[in-house]
C-alpha positions as CSV (number, residue, x, y, z in Angstrom):
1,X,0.0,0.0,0.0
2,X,1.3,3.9,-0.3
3,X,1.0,3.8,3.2
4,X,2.1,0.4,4.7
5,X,3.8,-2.6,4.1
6,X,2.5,-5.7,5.8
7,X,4.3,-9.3,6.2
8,X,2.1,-12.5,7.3
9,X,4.3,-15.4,7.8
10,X,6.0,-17.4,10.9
11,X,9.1,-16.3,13.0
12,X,11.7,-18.4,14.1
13,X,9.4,-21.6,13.3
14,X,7.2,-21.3,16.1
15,X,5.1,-17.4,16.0
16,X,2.7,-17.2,13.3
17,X,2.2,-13.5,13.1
18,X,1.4,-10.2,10.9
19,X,4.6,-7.1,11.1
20,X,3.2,-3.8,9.8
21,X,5.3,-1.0,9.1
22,X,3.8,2.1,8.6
23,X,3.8,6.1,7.5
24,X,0.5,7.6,8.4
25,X,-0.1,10.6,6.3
26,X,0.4,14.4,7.7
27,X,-3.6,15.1,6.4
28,X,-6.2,13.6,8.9
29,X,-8.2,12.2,6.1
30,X,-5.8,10.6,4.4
31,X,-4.6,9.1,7.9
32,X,-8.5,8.4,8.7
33,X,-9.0,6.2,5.6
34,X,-5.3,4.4,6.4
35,X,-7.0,3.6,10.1
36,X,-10.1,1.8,8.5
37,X,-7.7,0.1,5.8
38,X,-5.8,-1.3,8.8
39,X,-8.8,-2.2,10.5
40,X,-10.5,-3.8,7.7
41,X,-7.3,-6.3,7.1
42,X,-7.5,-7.1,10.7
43,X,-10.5,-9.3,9.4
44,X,-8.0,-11.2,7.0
45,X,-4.2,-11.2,8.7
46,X,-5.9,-12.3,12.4
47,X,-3.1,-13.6,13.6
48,X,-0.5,-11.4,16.5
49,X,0.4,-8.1,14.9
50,X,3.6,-6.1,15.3
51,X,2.4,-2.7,14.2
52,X,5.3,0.3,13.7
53,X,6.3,3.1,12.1
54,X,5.9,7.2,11.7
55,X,2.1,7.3,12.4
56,X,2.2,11.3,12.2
57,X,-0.4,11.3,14.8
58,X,-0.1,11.3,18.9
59,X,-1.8,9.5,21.5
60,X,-1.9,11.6,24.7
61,X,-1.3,15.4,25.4
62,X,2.0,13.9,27.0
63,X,3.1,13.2,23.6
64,X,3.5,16.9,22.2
65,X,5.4,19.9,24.1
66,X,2.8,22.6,23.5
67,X,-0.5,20.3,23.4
68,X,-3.6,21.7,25.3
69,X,-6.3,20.1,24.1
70,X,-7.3,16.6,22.6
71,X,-8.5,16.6,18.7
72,X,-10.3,14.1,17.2
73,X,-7.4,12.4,15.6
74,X,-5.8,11.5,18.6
75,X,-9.4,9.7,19.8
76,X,-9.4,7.5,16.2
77,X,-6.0,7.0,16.5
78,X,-6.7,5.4,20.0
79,X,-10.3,3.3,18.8
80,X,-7.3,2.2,15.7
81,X,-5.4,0.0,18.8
82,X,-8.1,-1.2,20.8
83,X,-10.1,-2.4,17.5
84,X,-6.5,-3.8,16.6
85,X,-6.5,-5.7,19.9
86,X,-2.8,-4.7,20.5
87,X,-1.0,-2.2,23.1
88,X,1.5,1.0,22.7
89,X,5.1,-0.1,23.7
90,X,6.9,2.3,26.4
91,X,10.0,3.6,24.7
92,X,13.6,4.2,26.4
93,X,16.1,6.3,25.8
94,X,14.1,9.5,24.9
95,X,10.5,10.9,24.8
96,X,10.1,12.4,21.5
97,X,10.9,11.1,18.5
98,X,10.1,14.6,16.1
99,X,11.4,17.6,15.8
100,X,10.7,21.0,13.6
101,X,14.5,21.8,14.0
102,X,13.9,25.4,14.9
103,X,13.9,28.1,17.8
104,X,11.3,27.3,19.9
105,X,11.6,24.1,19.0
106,X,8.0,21.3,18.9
107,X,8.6,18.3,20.3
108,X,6.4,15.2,19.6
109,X,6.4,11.4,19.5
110,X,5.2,10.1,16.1
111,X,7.0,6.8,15.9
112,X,6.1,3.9,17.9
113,X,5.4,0.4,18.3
114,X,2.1,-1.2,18.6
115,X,2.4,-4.7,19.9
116,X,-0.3,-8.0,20.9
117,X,-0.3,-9.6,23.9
118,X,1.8,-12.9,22.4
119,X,4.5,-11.0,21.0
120,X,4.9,-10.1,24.9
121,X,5.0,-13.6,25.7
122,X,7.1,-14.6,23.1
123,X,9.8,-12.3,23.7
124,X,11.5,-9.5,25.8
125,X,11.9,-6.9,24.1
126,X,12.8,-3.2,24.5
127,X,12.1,-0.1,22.3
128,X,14.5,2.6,22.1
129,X,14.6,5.8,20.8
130,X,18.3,6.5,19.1
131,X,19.9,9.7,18.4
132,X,18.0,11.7,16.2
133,X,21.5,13.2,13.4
134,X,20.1,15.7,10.4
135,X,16.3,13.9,9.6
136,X,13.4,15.8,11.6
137,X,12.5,12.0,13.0
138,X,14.3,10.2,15.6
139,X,14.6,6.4,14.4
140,X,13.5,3.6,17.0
141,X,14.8,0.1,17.7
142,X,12.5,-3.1,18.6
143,X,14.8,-5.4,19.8
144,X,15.0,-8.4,22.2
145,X,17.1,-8.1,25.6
146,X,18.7,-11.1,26.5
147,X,21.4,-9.0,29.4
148,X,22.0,-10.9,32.5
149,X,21.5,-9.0,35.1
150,X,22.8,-11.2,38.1
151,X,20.5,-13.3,40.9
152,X,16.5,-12.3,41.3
153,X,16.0,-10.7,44.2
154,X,13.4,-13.1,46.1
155,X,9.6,-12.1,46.5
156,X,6.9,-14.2,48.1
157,X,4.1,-15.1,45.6
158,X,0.9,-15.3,47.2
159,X,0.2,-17.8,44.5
160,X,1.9,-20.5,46.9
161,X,-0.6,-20.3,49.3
162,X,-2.7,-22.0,47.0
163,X,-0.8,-24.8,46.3
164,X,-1.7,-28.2,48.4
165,X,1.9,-29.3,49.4
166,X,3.0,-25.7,50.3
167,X,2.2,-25.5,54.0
168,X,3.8,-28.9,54.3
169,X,7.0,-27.9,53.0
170,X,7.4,-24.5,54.8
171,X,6.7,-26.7,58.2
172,X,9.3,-29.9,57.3
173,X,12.1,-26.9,55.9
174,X,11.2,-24.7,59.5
175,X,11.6,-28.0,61.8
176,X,14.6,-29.5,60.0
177,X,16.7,-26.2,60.1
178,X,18.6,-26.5,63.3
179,X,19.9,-23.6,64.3
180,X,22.1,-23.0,68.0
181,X,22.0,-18.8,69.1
182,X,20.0,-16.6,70.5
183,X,16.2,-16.6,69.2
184,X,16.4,-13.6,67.1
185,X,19.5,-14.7,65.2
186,X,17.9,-18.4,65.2
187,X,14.9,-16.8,63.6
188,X,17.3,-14.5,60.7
189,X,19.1,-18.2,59.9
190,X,16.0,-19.7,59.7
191,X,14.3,-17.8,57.1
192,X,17.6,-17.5,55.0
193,X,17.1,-21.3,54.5
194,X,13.5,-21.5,54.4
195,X,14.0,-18.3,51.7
196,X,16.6,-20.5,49.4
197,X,14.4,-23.7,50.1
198,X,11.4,-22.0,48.2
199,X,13.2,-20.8,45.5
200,X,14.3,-24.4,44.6
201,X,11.1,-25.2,45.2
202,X,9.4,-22.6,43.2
203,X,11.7,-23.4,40.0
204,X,11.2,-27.4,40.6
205,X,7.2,-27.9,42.0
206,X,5.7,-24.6,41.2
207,X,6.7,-23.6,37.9
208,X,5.3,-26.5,36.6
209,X,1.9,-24.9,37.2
210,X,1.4,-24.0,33.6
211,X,2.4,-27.1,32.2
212,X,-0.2,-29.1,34.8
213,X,-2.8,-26.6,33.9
214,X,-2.7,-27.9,30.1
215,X,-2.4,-31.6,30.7
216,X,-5.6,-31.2,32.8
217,X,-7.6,-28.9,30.5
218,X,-6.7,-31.4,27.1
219,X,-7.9,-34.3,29.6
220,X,-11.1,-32.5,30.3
221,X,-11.8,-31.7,26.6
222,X,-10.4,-35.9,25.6
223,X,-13.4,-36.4,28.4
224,X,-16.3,-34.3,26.8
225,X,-15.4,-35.8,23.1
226,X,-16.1,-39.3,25.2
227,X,-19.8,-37.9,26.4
228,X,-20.7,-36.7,23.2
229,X,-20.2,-40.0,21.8
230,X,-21.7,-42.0,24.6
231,X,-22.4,-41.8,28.6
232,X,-19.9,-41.7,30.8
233,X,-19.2,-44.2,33.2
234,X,-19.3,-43.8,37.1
235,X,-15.6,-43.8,37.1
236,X,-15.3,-41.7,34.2
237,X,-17.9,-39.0,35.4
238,X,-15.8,-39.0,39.2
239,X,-12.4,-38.2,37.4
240,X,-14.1,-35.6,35.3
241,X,-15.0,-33.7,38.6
242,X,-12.0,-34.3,39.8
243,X,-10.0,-32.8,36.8
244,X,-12.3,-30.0,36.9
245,X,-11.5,-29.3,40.0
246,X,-7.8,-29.5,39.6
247,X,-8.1,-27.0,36.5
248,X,-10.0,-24.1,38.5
249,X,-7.2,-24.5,41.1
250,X,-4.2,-24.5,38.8
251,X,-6.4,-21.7,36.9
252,X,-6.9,-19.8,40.3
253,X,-2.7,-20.2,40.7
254,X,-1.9,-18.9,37.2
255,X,-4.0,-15.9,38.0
256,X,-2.7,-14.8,41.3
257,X,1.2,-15.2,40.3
258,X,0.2,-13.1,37.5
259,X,-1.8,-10.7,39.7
260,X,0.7,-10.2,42.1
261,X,3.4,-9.1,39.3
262,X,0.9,-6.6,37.5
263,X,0.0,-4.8,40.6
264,X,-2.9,-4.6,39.3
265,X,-6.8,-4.0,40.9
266,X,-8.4,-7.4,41.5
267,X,-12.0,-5.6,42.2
268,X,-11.7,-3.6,39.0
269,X,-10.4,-6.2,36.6
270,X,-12.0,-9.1,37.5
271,X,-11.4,-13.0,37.2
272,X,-10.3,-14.8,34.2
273,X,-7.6,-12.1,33.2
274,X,-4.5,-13.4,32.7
275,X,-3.5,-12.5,30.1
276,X,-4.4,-8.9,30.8
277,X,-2.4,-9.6,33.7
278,X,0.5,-10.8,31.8
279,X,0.9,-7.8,29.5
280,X,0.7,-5.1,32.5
281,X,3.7,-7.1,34.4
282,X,5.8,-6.9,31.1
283,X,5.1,-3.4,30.1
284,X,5.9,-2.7,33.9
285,X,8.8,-4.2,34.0
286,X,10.2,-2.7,30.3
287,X,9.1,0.4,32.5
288,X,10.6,0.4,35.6
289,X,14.0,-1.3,33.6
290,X,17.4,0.9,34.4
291,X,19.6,0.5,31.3
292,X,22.2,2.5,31.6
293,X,23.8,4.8,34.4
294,X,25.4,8.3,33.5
295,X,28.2,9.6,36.3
């Protein structure tokens, strides 16, 4: 298109997806009739988009040094992502990514990255803004940040209450950790075991949460393809429950660890969010991320 290029295809033999790159046009019909093109191939490409580019347009007031006031292309530009069913990627490095090069300079961001949910999944990535030379436009960088950045610090998932063999293994780690001194420093060495105990634990028992959660659900669905067929037995119709039950569990699991790294309202969000929960924690954590350190 005059306006867009857009690849459908798989990356790295394992993410089917759609990567559009785009340059919206500076007139706001010509940019309006680009937003219903994009949303009308939605329909056809439905797979995870990865949508950048110079967009010409801006989001938020925040996005433009000398905005007061919203217009209406900055509301279609907004129904554009939600219809697209993707979010707007924090960028680091710099705020703006336009200039008009003169005294009393304006300052906007144009050029972004709109990303779905399984992109954030798939991959951590970052989005930088790099030095903007002689062009009016700043270029930006998607790429994936594989840094080490040492040892996790340790954080107690509420999620862990939940599992069945939890309290057990706090009380067996507490009583087998023997520990000669005063109470209070008998107390400190105690919960530096207990502390590396459930991180093995997490990584070995825990984290296979996910993993337990689809074995279940495909033995559920194997179950209901055996009722429509015929009725189920007395045995058959117990595990059923039983699985069932093990699913809203592992369910309820997946959902609190993912909860608790989101930070974000319970009440307001309700159940059956994970996902939702999954993409706040990332775009958190690309957030909050220090890169670099000027002295």
């Amino acid at each position: 298109n005059r306006y867009f290029i857009i690849l459908s295809g798989t990356l790295f033999t394992s993410l089917a997806c759609v990567i559009v790159n785009v340059y919206g046009p500076t007139d706001g019909d010509n940019r309006n009739g680009l937003w219903e093109t994009l949303k009308n191939l939605k329909r056809s490409f439905v797979n995870p988009w990865c949508l950048g580019g110079d967009f010409n347009e801006i989001r938020t007031l925040s996005d433009r040094v000398g905005c007061s006031q919203r217009s209406g292309g900055m509301k279609d530009f907004n129904e554009l992502s939600v219809y697209l069913e993707v979010c707007d990627f924090p960028m680091l490095g710099r705020k703006f990514t336009w200039c008009n090069s003169q005294e009393g300079a304006i300052w906007s961001r144009l050029d972004r990255f709109f990303l779905s949910p399984d992109w954030l999944q798939n991959f951590n990535l970052k989005l930088w803004g790099l030095p903007r030379r002689l062009s009016d436009d700043s270029p930006i960088l998607l790429m994936e940040d594989e840094r080490d950045w040492g040892p996790k610090p340790f954080r107690f998932l509420y999620a862990w209450t939940l599992h069945p063999n939890f309290k057990i293994f706090v009380q067996k780690v507490w009583a087998e950790s023997h520990i000669t001194g005063w109470a209070g420093f008998q107390c400190v060495r105690k919960l530096r075991l207990l502390k590396s105990a459930l991180k093995s634990w997490n990584r070995e028992v825990f984290c296979k949460v996910d993993f337990k959660l689809k074995q279940v659900e495909e033995e559920i669905h194997d179950l209901d393809l055996v009722a429509e067929q015929r009725a189920l037995t007395e045995a058959e119709r117990a595990r059923l429950r039983e699985v069932k039950g093990e699913a809203w569990n592992l369910s309820k699991m997946v959902e609190w660890l993912w909860l608790q790294k989101s930070r974000s309202n319970w009440s307001l969000k309700g159940d059956r969010n994970t996902k939702f929960f999954y993409v706040m924690a990332s775009t958190r954590r690309n957030r909050n991320t220090l890169c670099s350190i000027e002295v």
